[in-house]
C-alpha positions in Angstrom: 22.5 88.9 75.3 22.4 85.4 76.6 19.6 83.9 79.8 20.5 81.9 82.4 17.7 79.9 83.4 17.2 78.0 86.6 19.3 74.2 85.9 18.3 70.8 85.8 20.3 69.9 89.0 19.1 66.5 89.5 17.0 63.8 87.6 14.1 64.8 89.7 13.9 68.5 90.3 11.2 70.6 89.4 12.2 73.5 91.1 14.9 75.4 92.9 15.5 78.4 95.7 17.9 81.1 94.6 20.2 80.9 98.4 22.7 83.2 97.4 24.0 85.3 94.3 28.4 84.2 94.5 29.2 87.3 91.8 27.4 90.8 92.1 24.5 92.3 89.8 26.7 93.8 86.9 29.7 92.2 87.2 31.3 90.4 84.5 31.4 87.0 84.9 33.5 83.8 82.8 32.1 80.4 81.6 33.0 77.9 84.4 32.8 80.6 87.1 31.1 79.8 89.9 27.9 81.9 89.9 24.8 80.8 92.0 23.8 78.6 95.2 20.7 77.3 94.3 18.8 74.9 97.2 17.2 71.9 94.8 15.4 68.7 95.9 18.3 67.0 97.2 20.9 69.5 98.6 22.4 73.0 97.9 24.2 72.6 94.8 26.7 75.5 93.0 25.8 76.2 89.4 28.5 77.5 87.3 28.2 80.4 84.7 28.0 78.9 81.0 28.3 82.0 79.6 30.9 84.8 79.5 29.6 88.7 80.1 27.9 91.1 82.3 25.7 89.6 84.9 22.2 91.5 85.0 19.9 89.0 88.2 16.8 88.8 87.7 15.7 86.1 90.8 16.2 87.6 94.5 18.2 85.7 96.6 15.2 83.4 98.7 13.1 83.1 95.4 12.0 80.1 93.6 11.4 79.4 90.6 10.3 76.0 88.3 13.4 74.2 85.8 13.7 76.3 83.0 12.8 80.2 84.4 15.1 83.0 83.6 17.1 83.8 86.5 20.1 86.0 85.3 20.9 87.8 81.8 24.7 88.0 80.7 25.5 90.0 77.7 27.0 93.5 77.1 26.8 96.1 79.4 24.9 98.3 76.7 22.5 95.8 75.9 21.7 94.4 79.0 17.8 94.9 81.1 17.3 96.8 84.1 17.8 94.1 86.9 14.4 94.1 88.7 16.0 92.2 91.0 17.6 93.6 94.4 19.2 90.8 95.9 21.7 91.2 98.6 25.7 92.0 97.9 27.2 88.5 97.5 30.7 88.0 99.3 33.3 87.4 97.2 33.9 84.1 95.5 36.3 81.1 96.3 39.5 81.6 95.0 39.5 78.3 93.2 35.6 80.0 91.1 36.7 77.9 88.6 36.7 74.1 90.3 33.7 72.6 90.5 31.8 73.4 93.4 34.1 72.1 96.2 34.2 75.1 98.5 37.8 75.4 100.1 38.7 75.6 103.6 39.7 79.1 105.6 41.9 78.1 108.6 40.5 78.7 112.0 41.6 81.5 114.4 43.6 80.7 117.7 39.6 81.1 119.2 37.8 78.5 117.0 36.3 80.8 114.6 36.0 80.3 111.0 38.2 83.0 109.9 37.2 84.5 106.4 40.5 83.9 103.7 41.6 87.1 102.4 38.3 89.3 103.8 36.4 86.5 101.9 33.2 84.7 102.8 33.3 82.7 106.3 33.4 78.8 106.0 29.9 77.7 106.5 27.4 75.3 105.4 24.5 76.5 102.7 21.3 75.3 105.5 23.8 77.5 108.4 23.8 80.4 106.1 19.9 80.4 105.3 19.4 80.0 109.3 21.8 82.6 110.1 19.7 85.3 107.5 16.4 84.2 108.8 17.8 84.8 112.9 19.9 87.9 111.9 22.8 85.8 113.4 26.8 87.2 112.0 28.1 84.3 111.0 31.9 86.0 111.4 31.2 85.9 115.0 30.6 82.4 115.4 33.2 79.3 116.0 32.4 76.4 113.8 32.3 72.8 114.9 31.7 71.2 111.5 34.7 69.7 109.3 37.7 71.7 109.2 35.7 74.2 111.5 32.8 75.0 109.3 29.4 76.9 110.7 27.0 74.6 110.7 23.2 74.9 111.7 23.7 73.8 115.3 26.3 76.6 115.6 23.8 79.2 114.6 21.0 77.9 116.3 23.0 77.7 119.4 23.7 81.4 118.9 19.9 82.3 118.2 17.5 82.9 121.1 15.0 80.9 121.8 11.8 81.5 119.6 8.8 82.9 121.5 5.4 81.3 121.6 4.5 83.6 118.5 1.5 85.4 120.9 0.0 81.9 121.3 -1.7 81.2 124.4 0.3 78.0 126.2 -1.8 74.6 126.0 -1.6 71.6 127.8 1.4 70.5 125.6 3.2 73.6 126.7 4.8 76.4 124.7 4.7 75.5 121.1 7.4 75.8 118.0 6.8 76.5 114.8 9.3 75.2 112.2 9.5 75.5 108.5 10.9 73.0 106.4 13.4 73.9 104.0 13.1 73.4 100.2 15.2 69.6 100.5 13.2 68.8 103.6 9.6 69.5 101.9 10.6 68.1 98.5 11.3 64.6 100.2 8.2 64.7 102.4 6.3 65.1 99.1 7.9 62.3 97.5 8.1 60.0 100.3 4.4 60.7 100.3 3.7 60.0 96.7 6.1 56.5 97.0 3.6 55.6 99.7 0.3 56.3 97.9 1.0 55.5 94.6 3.6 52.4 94.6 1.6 48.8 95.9 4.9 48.0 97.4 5.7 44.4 99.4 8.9 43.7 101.8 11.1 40.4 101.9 13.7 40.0 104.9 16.8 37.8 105.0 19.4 37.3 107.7 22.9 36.9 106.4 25.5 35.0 108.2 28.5 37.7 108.3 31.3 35.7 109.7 33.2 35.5 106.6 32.5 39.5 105.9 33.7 40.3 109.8 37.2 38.0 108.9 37.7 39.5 105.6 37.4 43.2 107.1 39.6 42.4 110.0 42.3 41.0 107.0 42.0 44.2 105.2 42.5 46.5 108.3 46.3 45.2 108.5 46.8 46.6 104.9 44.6 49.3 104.4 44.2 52.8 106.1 40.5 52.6 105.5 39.0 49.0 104.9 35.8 48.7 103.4 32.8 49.1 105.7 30.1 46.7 105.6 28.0 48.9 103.8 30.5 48.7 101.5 30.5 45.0 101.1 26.5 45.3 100.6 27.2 47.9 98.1 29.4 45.9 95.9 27.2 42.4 96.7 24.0 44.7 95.9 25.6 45.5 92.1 26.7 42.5 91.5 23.4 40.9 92.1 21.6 43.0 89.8 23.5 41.8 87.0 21.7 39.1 88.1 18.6 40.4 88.4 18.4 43.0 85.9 14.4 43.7 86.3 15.3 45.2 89.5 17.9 47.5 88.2 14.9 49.2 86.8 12.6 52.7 86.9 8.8 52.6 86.4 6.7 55.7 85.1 3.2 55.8 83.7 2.6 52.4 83.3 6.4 51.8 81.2 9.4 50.3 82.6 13.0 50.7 81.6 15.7 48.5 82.6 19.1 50.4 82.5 22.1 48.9 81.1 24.4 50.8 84.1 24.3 49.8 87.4 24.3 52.9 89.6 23.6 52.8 93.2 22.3 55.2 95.6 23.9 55.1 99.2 21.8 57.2 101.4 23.9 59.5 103.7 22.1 61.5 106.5 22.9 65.5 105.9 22.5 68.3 107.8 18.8 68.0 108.5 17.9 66.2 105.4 18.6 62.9 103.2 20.9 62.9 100.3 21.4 59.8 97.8 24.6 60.4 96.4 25.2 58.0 93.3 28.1 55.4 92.9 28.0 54.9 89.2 29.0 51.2 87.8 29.3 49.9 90.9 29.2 46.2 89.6 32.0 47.1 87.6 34.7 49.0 90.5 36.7 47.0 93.1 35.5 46.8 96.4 38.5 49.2 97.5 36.7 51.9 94.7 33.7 51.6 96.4 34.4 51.9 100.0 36.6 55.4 98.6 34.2 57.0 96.9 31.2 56.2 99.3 33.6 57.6 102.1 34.4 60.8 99.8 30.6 61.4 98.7 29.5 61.3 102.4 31.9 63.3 103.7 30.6 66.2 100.3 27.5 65.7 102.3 27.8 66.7 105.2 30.5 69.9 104.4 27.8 70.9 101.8 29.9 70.1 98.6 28.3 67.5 97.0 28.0 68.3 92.9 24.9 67.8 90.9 26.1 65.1 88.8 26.8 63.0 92.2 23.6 63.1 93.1 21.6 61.9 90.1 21.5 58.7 87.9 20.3 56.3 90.5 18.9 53.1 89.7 19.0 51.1 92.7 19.0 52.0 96.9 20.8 50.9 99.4 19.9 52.0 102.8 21.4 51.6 106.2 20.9 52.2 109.7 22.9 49.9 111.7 25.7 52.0 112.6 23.2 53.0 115.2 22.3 49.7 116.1 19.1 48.8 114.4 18.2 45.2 114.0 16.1 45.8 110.8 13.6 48.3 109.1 12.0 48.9 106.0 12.9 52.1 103.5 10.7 54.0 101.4 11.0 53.0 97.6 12.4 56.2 96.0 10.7 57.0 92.6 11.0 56.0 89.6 13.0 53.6 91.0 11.5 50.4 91.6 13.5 48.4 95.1 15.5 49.7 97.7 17.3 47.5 100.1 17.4 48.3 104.1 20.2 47.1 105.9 20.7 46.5 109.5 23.4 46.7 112.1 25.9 43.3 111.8 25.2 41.3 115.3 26.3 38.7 118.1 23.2 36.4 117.9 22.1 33.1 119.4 22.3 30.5 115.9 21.5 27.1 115.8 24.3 24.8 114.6 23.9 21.0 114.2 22.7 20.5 117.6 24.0 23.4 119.5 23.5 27.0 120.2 26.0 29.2 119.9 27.0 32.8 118.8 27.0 34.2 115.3 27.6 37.3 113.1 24.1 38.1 111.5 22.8 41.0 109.7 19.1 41.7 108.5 18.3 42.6 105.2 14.8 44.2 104.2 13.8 44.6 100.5 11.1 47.1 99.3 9.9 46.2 95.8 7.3 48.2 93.5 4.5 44.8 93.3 3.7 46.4 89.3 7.4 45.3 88.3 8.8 43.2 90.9 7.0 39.7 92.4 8.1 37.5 95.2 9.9 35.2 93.6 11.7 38.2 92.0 12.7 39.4 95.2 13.8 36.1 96.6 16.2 35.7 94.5 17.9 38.8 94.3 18.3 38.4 98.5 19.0 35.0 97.7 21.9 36.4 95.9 22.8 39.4 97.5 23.3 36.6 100.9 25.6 33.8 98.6 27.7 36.4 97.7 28.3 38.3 101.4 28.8 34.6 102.9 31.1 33.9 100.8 32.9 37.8 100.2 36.1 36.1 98.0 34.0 37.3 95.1 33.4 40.9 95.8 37.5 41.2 95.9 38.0 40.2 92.4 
């Protein structure tokens, strides 16, 4: 008789939620089947069996449990413990249990609805399905209006009624809501707060002049379906730097640091309710056309709820940006252990001074976060410094 503990999901997880069971208490199960949806710190992930037998569960679906618990036993039937478990009947599994964890698409009815493949589970995403079982909602009754018609959490929430005032008396701020967070949602508001109590961290800003970047894009629209974003330009410009700057390409934990030999950058992607820091691995090393494909893939495994473990782990460097909704400039949150992220702000028509004149300009804002115990200013200086040479002049991050 083997265990199956609760995974290692991510570099940074301590602990998981048990969402939902994807093979039954005593069926058999096959290495490389998928087995459980387990909620970690940065998304719902699908862990697959390693082991080949008779499933006995041990965690209820909605449990949690630290790295490293006993969740399942798989052996012989004979030889197997009562499960003390009694979690709900899982739907069946994907037809493709053996992939990864990519969940494939059911086809819609003629009404909108996710219709189930086969009798199988509906299409929906892992934060729809945990609000649907808390509201009682029946997710085969709902039309989905994520990606290829998945449920998603607005779709159940638009079915639920509206919460009542839980018995509490209206104050002058009206009827109140109580919301809990989910497992992702709490994990980063516990580690955003220990970046800001226990990393001394300073900020450096630089504007870039982007005129070369904009004419280089509108060159590689005419040839490509997808040209590389501008994000994607400060991606590849980003790696490249810290080849330069290798100090930065660094983690920092009681009071050691390690500077990694890969380059692997984290491209923050806004999720369904939450944050997720998928990873593109040697960056510094992949053509800008590698990078603008995979960043478009990952975000896209975001938000339909398939992103894999290993794409979410392995960071050693941020990249953060908000100006597809237009703003100027901010400052991130280091993410531990790492020890910089970089902000980046929405590309711009600005007034710029030229010789004598005044006249319009592309410019985008950087903002870099550095951990003060690694990184100084002259440190951070020169890897904007850098970062700036190589966007004004983008020949170089096409080679």
């Amino acid at each position: 008789m083997a265990e199956i503990v609760m995974p290692r999901l991510s570099d940074t997880m301590e602990e998981g939620t048990i969402l939902r069971w994807l093979k039954a208490d005593g069926e058999h199960v096959t290495r490389g089947e998928q087995l459980v949806e387990i909620e970690t710190d940065k998304a719902a992930l699908i862990y697959e069996s390693d082991q080949d037998g008779t499933l006995a569960i041990v965690a209820a679906e909605g449990t949690t449990h630290p790295v490293g618990a006993v969740i399942a036993h798989v052996g012989a039937p004979g030889e197997l413990p009562a499960s003390p478990a009694a979690p709900q009947t899982p739907a069946s599994p994907p037809p493709n249990a053996g992939a990864p964890v990519s969940v494939p698409a059911e086809p819609a009815t003629p009404n909108g609805r996710s219709a189930p493949a086969g009798g199988g589970r509906v299409k929906a995403s892992p934060v729809a399905r945990r609000v649907a079982r808390e509201s009682g909602v029946e997710l085969s009754a709902l039309a989905g209006s994520g990606p290829g018609g998945r449920i998603v959490r607005r779709d159940v929430e638009g079915a639920t009624p509206a919460a009542a005032p839980s018995g509490a008396p209206e104050t002058a701020k009206g009827a109140r809501e109580e919301l809990e967070l989910t497992r992702v949602q709490q994990t980063i508001a516990r580690r955003m707060a220990e970046s800001r109590a226990t990393i001394p961290d300073f900020t450096t800003q630089i504007d870039v002049a982007m005129e070369a970047c904009v004419a280089l894009r509108a060159q590689l629209r005419s040839v490509a379906e997808h040209p590389p974003t501008y994000n994607d330009m400060v991606v590849k410009a980003v790696a490249l730097a810290l080849r330069d700057q290798p100090r930065a390409n660094s983690s920092y934990r009681d009071g050691r640091l390690t500077i990694h030999e890969r380059v692997n950058l984290g491209v923050a992607v806004a999720g369904e309710g939450t944050l997720v820091v998928p990873t593109v691995f040697d960056a510094d090393q992949k053509s800008l056309g590698e990078i603008a494909r995979e960043t478009r893939t990952l975000a896209g495994k975001v938000r339909d709820g398939t992103i894999a473990p290993p794409e979410v782990g392995g960071g050693t460097f941020t990249v953060s940006n908000l100006g597809m909704f237009g703003v100027h400039a901010f400052t991130a949150i280091i993410n531990p252990p790492q020890t910089a992220i970089l902000a980046v702000g929405a590309v711009e028509r600005r007034p710029v001074v030229q010789g004598e004149e005044i006249v319009a300009g592309d410019r985008m804002t950087l903002t870099l976060a550095c951990d003060h115990r690694v990184l100084y200013g002259a440190d951070a200086a020169l890897l904007l410094g850098r970062i700036r040479e190589l966007l004004e002049q983008p020949a170089a991050l096409t080679l």
